[in-house]
C-alpha positions in Angstrom: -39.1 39.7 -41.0 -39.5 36.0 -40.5 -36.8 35.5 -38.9 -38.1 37.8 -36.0 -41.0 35.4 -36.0 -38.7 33.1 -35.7 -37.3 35.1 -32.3 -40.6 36.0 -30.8 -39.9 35.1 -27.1 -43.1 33.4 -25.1 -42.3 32.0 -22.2 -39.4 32.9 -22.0 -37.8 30.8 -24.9 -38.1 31.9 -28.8 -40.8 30.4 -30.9 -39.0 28.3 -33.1 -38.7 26.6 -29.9 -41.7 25.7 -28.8 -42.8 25.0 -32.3 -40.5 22.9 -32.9 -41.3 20.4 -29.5 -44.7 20.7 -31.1 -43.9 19.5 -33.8 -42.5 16.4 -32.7 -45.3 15.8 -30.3 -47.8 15.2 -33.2 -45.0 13.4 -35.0 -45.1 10.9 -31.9 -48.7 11.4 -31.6 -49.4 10.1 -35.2 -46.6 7.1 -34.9 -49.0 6.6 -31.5 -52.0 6.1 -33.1 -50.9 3.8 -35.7 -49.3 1.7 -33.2 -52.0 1.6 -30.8 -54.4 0.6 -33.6 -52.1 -2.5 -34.6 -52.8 -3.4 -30.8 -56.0 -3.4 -31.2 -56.6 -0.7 -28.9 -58.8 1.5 -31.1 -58.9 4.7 -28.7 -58.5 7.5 -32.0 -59.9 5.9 -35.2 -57.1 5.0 -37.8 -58.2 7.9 -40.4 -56.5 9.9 -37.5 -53.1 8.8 -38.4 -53.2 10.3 -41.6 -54.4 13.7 -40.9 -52.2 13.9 -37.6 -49.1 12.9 -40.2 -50.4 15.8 -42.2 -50.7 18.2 -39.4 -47.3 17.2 -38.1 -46.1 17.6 -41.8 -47.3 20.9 -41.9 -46.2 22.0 -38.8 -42.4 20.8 -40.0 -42.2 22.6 -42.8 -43.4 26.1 -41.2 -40.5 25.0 -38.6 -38.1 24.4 -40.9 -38.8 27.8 -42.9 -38.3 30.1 -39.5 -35.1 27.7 -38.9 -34.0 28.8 -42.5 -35.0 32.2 -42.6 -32.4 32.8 -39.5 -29.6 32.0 -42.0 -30.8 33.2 -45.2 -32.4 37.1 -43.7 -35.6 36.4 -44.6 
């Protein structure tokens, strides 16, 4: 069942797909933030890094899960 999730095409590609390329965009987004603050260049507060790293977290482990359920049939 989840690996149909997993298969769901939007766009023409399956979703595992596109959550995985959003996945790493908040992983970059939170490196971003952290690295733009040590500039000095204080466009997203710090306390943003930390809840970005948890979002992208998140998002990895609900990636990781469809990715696994293809091989296990679940």
């Amino acid at each position: 069942m989840i690996s149909e999730i997993a298969y769901a095409v939007f766009l023409s590609k399956p979703s595992i797909f596109w959550l995985g390329i959003i996945t790493y965009t908040a992983f970059v987004f939170a490196a971003l933030i952290s690295v733009l603050n040590a500039r000095g260049k204080r466009i997203f507060p710090f306390k943003w890094h930390s809840r970005m790293a948890y979002i992208a977290l998140a998002l990895a482990i609900l990636h990781g899960i469809l990715g696994l359920s293809v091989y296990f049939n679940f």
